[in-house]
N, C-alpha and C positions, 0 to 999 in steps of 0.2 A: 504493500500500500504506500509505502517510505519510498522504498529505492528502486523498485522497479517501475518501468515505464517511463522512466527520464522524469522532470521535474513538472512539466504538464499539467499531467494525471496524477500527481502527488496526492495525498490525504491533505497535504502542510494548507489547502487553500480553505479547508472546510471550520478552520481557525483565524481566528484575531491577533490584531496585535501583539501583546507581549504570548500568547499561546502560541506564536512562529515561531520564537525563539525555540520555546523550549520543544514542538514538532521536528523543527529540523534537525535541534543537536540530538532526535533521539535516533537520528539516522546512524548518528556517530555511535550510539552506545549498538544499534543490533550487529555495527562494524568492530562491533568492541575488539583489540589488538591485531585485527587485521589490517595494517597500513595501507598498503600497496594498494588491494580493492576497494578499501573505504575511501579512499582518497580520491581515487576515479570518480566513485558515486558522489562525494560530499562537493567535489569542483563544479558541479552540475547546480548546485546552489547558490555560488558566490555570483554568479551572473545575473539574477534576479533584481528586479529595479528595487524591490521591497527591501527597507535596511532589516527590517528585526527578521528577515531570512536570510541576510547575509550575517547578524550575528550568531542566528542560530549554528547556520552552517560553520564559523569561527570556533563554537562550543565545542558544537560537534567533532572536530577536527580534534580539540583538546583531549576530550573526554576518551577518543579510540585510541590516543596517544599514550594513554595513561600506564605507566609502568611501563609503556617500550622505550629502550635505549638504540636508536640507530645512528649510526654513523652519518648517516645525510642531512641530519636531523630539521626531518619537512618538518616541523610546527612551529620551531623558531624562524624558517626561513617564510611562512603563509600568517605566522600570525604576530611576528615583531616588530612590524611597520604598522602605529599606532596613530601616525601624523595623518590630520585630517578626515577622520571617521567620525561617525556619529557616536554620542554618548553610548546607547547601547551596544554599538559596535566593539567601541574601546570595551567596555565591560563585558561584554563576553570571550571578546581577546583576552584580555587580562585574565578572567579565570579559566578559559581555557589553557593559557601558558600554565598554571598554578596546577593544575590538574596532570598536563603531561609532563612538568616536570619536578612533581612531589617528590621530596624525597632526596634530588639530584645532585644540590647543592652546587647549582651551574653560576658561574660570577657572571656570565655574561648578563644573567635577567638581571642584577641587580643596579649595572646602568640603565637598562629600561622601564624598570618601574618605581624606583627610588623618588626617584622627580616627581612623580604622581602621589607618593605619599608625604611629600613635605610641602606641594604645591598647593600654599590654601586659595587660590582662585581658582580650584578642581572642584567639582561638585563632591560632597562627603561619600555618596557613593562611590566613586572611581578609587578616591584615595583610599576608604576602606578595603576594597576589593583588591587592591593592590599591597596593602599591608597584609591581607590573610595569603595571596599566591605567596608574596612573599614568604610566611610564615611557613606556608606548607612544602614550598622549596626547599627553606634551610633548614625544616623541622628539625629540634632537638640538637641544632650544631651553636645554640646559643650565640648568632653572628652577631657580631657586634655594631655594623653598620646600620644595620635594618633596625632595631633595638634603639639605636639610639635617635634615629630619622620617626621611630613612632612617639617613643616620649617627647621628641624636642613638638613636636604636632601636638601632642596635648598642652605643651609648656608655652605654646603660641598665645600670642592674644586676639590674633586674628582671629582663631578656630576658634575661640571662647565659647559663640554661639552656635559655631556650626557643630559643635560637641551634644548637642541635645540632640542631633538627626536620632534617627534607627538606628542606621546604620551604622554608628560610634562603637557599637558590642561586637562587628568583626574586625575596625582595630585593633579593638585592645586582645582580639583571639588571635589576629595574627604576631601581638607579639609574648602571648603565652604561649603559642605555639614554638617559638624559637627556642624556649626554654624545657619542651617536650623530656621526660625523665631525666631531667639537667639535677636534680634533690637541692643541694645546697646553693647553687650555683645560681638561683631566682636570686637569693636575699637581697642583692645592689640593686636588684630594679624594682625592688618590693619596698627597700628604703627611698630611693627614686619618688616613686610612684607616691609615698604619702605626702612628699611636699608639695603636691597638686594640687589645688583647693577647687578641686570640680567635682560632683557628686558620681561621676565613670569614674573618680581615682580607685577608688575602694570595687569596684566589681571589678575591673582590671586586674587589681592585685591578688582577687581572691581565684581568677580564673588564670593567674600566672599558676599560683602556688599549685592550684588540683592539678596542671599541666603536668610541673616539676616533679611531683609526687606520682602521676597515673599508674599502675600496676604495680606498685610496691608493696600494698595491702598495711602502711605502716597507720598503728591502730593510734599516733596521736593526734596523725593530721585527721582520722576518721572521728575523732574525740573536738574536736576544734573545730572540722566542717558542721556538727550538731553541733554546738552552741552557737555559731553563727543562726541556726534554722531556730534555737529556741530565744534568740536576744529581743526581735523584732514588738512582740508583744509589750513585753513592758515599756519598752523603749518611746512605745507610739502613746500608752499610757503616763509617761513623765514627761511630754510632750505637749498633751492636750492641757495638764495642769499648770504650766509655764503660761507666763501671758502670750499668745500666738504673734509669731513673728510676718512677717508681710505672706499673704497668702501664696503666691508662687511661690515662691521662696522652699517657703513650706512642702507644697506640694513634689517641688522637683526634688528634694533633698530623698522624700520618701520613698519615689520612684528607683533612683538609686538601690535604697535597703533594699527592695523588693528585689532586684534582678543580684545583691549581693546574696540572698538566700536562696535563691531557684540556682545559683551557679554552685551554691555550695551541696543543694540536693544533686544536682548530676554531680559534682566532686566527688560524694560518696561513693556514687556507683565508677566511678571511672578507676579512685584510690582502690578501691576493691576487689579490682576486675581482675580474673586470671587467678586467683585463690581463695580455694573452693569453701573454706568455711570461716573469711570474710564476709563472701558473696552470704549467704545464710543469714549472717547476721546483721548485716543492711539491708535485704531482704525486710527482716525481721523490724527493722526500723522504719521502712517506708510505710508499712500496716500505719504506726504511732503516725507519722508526719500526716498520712493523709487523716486519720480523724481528728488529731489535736490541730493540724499547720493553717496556717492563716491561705487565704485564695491563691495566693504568687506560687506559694510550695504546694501546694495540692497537682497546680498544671503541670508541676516540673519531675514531680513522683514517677509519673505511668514512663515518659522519655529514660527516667534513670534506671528503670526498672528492666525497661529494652536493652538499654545500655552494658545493661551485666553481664547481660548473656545475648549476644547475639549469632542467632544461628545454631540458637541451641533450645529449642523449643522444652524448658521443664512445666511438667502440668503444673505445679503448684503457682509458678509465674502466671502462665497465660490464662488460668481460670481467674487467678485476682485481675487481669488485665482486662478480662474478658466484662466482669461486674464496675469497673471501673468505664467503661466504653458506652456505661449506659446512665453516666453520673446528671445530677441536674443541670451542672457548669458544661456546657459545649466545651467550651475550650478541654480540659481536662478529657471528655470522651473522644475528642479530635486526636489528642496527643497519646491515649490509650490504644488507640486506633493501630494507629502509624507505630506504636511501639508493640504490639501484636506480629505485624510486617517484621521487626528487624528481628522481633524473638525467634520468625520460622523463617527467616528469608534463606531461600534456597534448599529449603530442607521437603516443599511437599508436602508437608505436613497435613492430616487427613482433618484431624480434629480441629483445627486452627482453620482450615478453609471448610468446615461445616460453620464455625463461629461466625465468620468473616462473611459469607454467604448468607444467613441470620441478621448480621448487622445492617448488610443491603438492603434486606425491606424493610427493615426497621425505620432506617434513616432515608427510607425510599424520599422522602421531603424536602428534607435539608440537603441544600447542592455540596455545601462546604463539606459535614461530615462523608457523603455517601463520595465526593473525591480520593476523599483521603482512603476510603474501604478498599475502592480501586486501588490507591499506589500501594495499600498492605498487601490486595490479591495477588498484584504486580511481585511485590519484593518474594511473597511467598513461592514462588512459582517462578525465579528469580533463574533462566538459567533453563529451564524445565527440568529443576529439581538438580542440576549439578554445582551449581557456586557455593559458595559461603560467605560471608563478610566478616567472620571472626577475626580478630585481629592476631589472633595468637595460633603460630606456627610451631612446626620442629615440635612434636609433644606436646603442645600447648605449654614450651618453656621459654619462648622468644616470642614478646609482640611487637608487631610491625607499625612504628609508631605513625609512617603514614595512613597507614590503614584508621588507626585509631582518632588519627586527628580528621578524616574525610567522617568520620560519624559524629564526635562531638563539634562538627560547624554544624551538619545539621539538625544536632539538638539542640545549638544555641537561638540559631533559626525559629527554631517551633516553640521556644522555653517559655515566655511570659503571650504572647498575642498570634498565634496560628496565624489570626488572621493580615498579620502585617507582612509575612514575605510569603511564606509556604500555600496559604488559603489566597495571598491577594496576586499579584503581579509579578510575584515575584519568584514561582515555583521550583523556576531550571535550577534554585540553589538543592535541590536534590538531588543533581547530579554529582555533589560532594560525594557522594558513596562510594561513585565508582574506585574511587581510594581504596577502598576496604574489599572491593570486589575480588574473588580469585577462586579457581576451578578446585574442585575437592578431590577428584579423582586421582587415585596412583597411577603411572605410567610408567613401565617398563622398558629401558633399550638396551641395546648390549653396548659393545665397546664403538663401534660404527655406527653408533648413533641410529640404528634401526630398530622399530617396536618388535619387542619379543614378548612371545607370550609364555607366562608362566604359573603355576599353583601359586595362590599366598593364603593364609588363614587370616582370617578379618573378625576381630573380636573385642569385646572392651577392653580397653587398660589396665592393667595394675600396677601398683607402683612398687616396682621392687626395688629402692634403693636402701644398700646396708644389707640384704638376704644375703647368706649364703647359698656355695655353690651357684645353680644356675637356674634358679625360678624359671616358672612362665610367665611370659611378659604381658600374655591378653588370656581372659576368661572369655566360654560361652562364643565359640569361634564357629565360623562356618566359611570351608574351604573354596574358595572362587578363581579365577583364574583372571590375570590381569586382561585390559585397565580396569581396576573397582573403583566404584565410590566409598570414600569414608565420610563416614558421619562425625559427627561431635564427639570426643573422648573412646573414638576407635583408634588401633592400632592393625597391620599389618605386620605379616613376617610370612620368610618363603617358607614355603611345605618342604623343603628335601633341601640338600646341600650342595643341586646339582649347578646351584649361582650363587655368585659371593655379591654383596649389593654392597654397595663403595662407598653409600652413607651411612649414617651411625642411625640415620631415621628414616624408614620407609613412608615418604611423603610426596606428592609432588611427579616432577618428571627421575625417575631411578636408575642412575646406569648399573648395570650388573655385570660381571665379569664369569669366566664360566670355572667352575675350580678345575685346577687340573688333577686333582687328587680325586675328582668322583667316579665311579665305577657305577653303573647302573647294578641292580644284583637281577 
């Protein structure tokens, strides 16, 4: 409907405005890491008089881009020339660079879009969007350039006012993002940041720290994100008893608090992520936040809740999520919605799309919620049933922080108002995922790099670290023969010792070598 029949006969016409965009870049995603043909089919867009098809198509080009490294490298050579395009063109340029080159830590982009984040005659949009590429470029290399081009931006007096946009909360993610599992290594820009006398100083600093911190599961910052979530109360209480200070005033300071405790609800789920009885017991926490927590933290629960565990469908999550989907607050059942989606994405899940299917006619009404059921059916079914978005590899003992950083932009997206980027105009930021997107199947080859097929047992994990002698490494197995899908907390191992596998983890693409000591009996 996308790609075939040339640009014509496309579906992209049976949409509006900002809905080109995000039709044409979804060309790029069914092209997903296919260069060469997606390239062909996406050039067929850029000729269109219509801009928000030519940015679509710009996106697009990003998003297929996403985790290939080529030597030619078509995306910077189609989407680096910035000069003279329309707003929306720049900004889908921009995050399409950000998207293919997550991760890269390329110096070239940082002449490109430096300018764009210290240029306050730039709409706050463009500059934000170019602090998060930014961010998602050098994720986690704590660059110093970029870092210090986003504080001296808040430090401006120009930006003063332009600091209230929206969009001010993916600056300040693109520069917690640079600090991605950096631990100690936040604290100079967390002292930085309090000498800001702007009401974003404080959600900045608090979405630096959860960055610094994500997957370490350490239980102070876990202890320090809750009392941020329990301060708000009283606070608003010895506030109302003060003589009130000028009503804006007042107002925007508040606003502030509110997205500093919705950052701190996702914190928990992100500090917790990847161990298994943290996860449990923030779990166990989100129950308390949504009955005790004031409106901000109730929306931000169901996202942290996805957050945990993505692509890994446990009933005890997606039944809470499932009752949550049908809360009185829209917002909060929009965001239960969409974190249903990342719980089962790519998994198929049977009971999760009887749910999700249920919620259709439910919200057969409301256009907002019944979109969002779509993009959960979509993430569900994500693949037809082969991808995952977990962030965590190699045994689930390495996470890949880009991956991690393309899900939390877009829970910061959906966190306090759905309807301002995700429900409004502003949707293609879901293409942030594709970050986190990657195939679950094992694949086998020999030394020549050609698929070979072989037995492997496919079974749960156990963890035999510190056993002696030579445990079994998976329970409850059933023998299959390459390529398999692995599910969540599966493991693989070959049947017979007639091939030695060259990595320590059967994951992924596996080269195998053949033993020369095997003897068939």
């Amino acid at each position: 409907m996308l790609v075939e029949g040339g640009v014509k006969q496309s579906w992209i016409w049976k949409v509006k405005e900002d809905g080109m965009i995000s039709t044409a870049a979804s060309a790029g995603m069914l092209m997903l890491w296919d260069v060469e043909m997606g390239l062909d089919k996406m050039d067929a867009y850029t000729y269109v008089p219509e801009d928000q098809i030519k940015a679509g198509a710009a996106l697009g080009m990003g998003v297929m881009n996403s985790g290939v490294r080529l030597d030619s490298d078509p995306t910077m050579a189609l989407l680096g020339d910035l000069e003279g395009k329309s707003v929306a063109h720049k900004m889908a340029s921009i995050m399409g660079l950000g998207l293919a080159y997550a991760g890269s830590q390329k110096e070239d982009l940082l002449e490109l879009l430096l300018p764009y984040v210290s240029d306050t005659s730039v709409d706050m949009q463009l500059s934000a969007m170019a602090a998060l590429s930014l961010g998602l470029i050098f994720v986690g290399s704590a660059q110093s350039d970029v870092s210090e081009a986003i504080i001296q931006t808040f430090l401006d007096e120009d930006r003063t006012n332009q600091l209230k946009d929206k969009w001010t909360r993916f600056m300040t993610l693109g520069l917690a993002l640079l600090f991605f599992g950096q631990q100690e290594e936040v604290d100079v820009v967390l002292e930085t940041l309090k000498a800001i006398d702007h009401p974003m100083s404080k959600p900045a600093s608090v979405l630096a720290e959860i960055c610094a911190w994500t997957g370490t599961g350490a239980v102070l910052k876990l202890q320090q994100l809750l009392h941020i979530c329990n301060e708000h109360i009283e606070e608003k209480e010895e506030k109302e008893g003060d003589d009130k200070k000028e009503e804006g005033e007042e107002k925007r300071d508040l606003s502030g608090d509110m997205l500093v405790q919705a950052y701190a609800v996702i914190g928990l789920s992100l500090v917790a992520m990847g161990e298994e009885v943290g996860q449990d017991m923030v779990l166990r926490q989100f129950g308390h936040l949504m009955h005790y927590g004031e409106a901000n933290i109730r929306k931000a629960v169901p996202l942290a809740m996805g957050l945990i565990s993505p692509s890994n469908p446990q009933m005890k999550v997606y039944d809470t999520l499932s009752r949550y989907s049908h809360d009185n607050d829209i917002d909060v059942a929009v965001n239960a919605i969409f974190a249903m989606g990342i719980l089962g994405a790519g998994t198929n899940n049977a009971r999760l799309a009887q749910l999700l299917r249920q919620l259709a006619s439910y919200y057969h009404r409301d256009a907002n919620a019944l979109f969002m059921v779509r993009i959960a059916q979509g993430l569900l079914h994500m693949g037809k049933g082969t991808m995952s978005i977990n962030p965590f590899h190699t045994d689930r003992s390495v996470m890949s922080r880009v991956g991690a950083a393309g899900l939390l932009t877009v829970a910061v997206s959906l966190i306090d108002n759905p309807k301002a980027f995700i429900l409004g105009d502003h949707h293609y930021l879901l293409y942030f995922l594709v970050t986190a997107m990657h195939p679950r199947f094992l694949i086998t080859l020999d030394e020549d790099l050609k698929p070979v097929q072989v037995n492997v047992r496919v079974g749960q994990a156990v963890d035999v670290v510190g056993q002696a002698g030579r445990p079994k490494t998976i329970t409850g197995w059933q023998t299959q023969s390459t390529p398999v899908l692995l599910g969540y907390g599966e493991r693989a191992e070959l049947e017979d010792e007639e091939w030695i596998c060259m990595a320590n983890v059967m994951e992924g693409i596996c080269i195998l070598r053949k033993n020369p000591e095997w003897e068939a009996s």
